[in-house]
N, C-alpha and C positions, 0 to 999 in steps of 0.2 A: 504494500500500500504506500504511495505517494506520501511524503511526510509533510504536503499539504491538506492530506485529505485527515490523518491523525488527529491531530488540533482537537477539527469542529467534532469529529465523532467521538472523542474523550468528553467535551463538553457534552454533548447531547444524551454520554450514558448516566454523567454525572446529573443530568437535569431531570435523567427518567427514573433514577435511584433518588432523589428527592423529594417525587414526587409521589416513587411510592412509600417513602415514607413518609410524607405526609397523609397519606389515604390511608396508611394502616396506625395512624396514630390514634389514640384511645383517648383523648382531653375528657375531660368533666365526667369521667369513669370511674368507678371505684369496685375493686370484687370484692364482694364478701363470700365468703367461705370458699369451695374449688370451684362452685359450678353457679355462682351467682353474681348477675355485673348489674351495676346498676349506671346510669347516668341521668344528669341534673345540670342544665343550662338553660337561662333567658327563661324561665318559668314551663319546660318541659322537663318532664320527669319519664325515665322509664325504667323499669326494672324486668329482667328477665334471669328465668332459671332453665337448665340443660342439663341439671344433675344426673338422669338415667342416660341420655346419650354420650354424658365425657365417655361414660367407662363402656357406654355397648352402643358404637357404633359401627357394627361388622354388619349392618341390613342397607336397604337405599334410600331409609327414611331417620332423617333424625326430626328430636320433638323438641321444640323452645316454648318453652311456656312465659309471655308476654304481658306486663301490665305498665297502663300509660295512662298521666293526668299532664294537662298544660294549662297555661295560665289563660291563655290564648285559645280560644274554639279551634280545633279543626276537624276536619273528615279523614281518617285515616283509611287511604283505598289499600286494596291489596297490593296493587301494584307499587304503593309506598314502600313497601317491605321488601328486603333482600338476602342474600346471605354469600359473602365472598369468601370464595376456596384457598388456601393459601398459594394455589397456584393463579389465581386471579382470576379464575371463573366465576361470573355473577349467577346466582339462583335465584328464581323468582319461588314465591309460594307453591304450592303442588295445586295443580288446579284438583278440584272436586272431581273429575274424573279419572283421575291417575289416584286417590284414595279410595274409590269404591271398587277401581279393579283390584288392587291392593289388600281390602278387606282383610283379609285374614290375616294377614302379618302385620297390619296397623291395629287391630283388635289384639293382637298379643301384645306387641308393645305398648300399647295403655295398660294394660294387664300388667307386664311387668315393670313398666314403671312405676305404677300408681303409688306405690310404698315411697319412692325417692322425687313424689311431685312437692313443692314446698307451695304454702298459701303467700302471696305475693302483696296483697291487701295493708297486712302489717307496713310495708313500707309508706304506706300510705295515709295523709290525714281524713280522706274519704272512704274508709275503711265499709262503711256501709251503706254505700250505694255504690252498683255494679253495672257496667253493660258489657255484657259478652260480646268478643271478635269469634265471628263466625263465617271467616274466610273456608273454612272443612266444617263437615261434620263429624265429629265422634261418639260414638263408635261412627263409623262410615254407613252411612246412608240414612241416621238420625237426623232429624231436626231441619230445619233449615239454615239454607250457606246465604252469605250477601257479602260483596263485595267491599265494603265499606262499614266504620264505625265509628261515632262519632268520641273525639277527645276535647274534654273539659275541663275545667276545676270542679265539677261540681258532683263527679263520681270518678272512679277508677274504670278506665278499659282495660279487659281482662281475656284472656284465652290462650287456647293452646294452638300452635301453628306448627305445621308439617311442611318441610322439604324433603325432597327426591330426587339424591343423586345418581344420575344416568348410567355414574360407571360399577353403584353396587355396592358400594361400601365410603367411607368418609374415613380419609386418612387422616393417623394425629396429625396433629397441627392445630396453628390458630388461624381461626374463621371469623370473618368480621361480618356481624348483623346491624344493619343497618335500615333504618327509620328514616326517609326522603321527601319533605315537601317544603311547599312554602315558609310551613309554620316548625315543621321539625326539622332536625340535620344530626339525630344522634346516631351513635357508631358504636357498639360494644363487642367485647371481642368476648366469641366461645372458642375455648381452649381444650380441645379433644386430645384424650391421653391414649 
């Protein structure tokens, strides 16, 4: 390679190494205990738990169990939500039909997680008034799904959200889940062992 061409490509790895660490950075985050992160900025709050998937992530489905209040009204659509691979594959939520084909191994893993779900409410000063995210259903093919839900101060959003990854398993690693709109911009890292 021309050692005019060097220079700018030394800069430009430098600028794309900065940038992704900027993107995997974790600001106004905090974990408590191994499998719980919370974050807190400009009057959104979110807290999530992954307890059952750090340690049993060998299926195509890992479970975050999600709760969010803001100071600020918004709609939180599903497409708000993500989950980045440490290889830097973005995940969107598992649409409702990839969880009823699925049935039966997403019905065991509620099964055996259920023992390692933790109530997420406690973080909360809205402790008792609730509106469920109902991006899935669970068990799979209970209840009704909706795209959207509303986050306020004036209760906790609350559920359980499913990803599906493609290749069949979810390598350790750190995985950044991320909350995207107007009104939110938080980033918490799940840390798979």
């Amino acid at each position: 390679m021309p050692r005019s061409m060097v220079v700018p490509a030394a800069v430009a790895l430098l600028s794309f190494g900065a940038t992704l660490a900027q993107e995997w950075s974790f600001s106004h985050t905090k974990s408590i205990g191994r499998a719980t992160s919370e974050y807190s900025h400009e009057g959104v709050h979110v807290v999530i738990n992954y307890d059952y998937s750090q340690r049993n992530h060998n299926t195509a489905w890992l479970l975050v169990d999600v709760a969010a209040a803001s100071r600020n009204r918004f709609v939180l659509h599903k497409t708000d939500v993500h989950l980045t691979t440490p290889d830097a594959r973005e995940l969107n939520v598992a649409p409702q039909e990839r969880v009823i084909d699925d049935a039966a191994v997403i019905t065991m893993l509620l099964q055996n997680a259920s023992i390692f779900r933790r109530p997420l409410t406690s973080y909360f000063n809205q402790r008792g008034r609730v509106e469920a995210i109902r991006f899935q259903t669970t068990p799979p093919g209970k209840g009704t799904v909706s795209d959207e839900s509303t986050v306020d101060n004036d209760h906790v959003t609350i559920g359980p959200v499913l990803f599906k990854n493609p290749e069949g398993n979810w390598k350790a690693g750190t995985y950044r889940f991320a909350i995207d709109n107007d009104v939110a911009k938080a980033a918490l890292p799940i840390r798979l062992e």
